[in-house]
Phi, psi and omega in degrees: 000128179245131174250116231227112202194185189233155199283330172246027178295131151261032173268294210303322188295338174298293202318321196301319168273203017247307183287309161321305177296317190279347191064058178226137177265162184173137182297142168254130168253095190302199209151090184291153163255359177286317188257029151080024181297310171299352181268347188321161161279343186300284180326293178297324217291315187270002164213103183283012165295332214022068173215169191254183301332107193250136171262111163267138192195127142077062173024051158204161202266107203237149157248189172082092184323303194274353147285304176340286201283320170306314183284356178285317177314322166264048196187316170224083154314335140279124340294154181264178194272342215201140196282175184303272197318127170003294192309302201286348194274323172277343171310316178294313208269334201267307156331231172011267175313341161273105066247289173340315197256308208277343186241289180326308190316321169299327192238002152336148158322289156344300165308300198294300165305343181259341188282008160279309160208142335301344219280330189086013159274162174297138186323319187290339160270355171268298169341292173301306167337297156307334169266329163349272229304326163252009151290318158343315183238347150308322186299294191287327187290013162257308174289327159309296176308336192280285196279026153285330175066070178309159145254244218273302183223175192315305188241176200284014150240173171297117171242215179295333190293307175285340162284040212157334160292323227236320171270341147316305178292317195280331205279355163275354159269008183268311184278013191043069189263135187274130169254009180303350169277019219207050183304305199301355185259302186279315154357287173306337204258323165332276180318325174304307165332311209284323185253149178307341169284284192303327182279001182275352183278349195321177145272339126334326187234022127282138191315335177278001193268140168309345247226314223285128171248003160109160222313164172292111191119354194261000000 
């Protein structure tokens, strides 16, 4: 299995616990995206998306995070992404899918490069944007949390909610996002920070990162 991504992406870093978290090895293949190496013909001919994170697995190409994560879950059921009961199952996927749709979707690269050229806004305004988006949607993903009355993580392991929470959470410390409202969130990103699936995912501790001091724990 090649997980074939960017160190600060934050799809690739969902796959990057997801596959951890799941106990599955697999080669990381960087892909810069400053000089647009996913837009390559190389690339697209096996994703026509041309974005990251693409998994190669069971000889096929796969995109999309969140197909990704779906299809593992169903391909290695052990341990799972998502609790046994129903309830607790849509609970994580409601989570999940609002920061997934309502915040990622918005605040991508891509999104982010067009409100710059062409459209001509300013860093500072790209800046405010980006925190609009999360806070929009941190705010109720907060207020959820408040009345489930969470522990260490929603249930009682890291699932899909904390696989999709946690590159989010970093990349709004990228933007200087104020969390002082957001205890139960920044709770949950602690406790993750804390296990080893998640810092070996870190992005810091990928080979492509300027950052990287050689594997996490050494």
């Amino acid at each position: 299995m090649r997980l074939l991504g960017y160190f600060r992406s934050s799809t690739s870093y969902r796959l990057r616990i997801a596959l951890n978290l799941k106990g599955l090895d697999y080669d990381y293949v960087p892909v810069n995206l400053v000089t647009s190496e996913q837009k390559d013909t190389a690339y697209t001919s096996r994703n026509p998306f041309g974005s990251v994170p693409m998994l190669e697995a069971d000889g096929r190409d796969r995109a999309q995070s969140m197909a990704q994560i779906e299809w593992l879950e169903e391909a290695y059921p052990e341990p799972p992404l998502l609790p046994t009961a129903i309830e607790d199952r849509f609970t994580v996927r409601e989570l999940a899918y609002a920061i997934a749709t309502e915040t990622h979707a918005v605040n991508n690269l891509p999104v982010l490069k067009y409100l710059a050229d062409p459209l001509g806004h300013s860093k500072d305004e790209i800046d405010t944007w980006y925190r609009h988006w999360l806070k929009r949607t941190f705010d109720p993903v907060e207020a959820r949390l408040a009345q489930l009355g969470t522990g260490e993580f929603l249930f009682d392991a890291p699932g899909l909610f904390e696989v999709v929470l946690l590159p989010q959470v970093y990349n709004a410390r990228r933007f200087d996002f104020d969390f002082s409202e957001h205890p139960h969130i920044t709770r949950i990103e602690a406790a993750c920070l804390a296990r080893a699936e998640f810092q070996r995912a870190y992005p810091d501790n990928q080979i492509d990162s300027p950052d990287y001091k050689g594997p996490a724990g050494e």
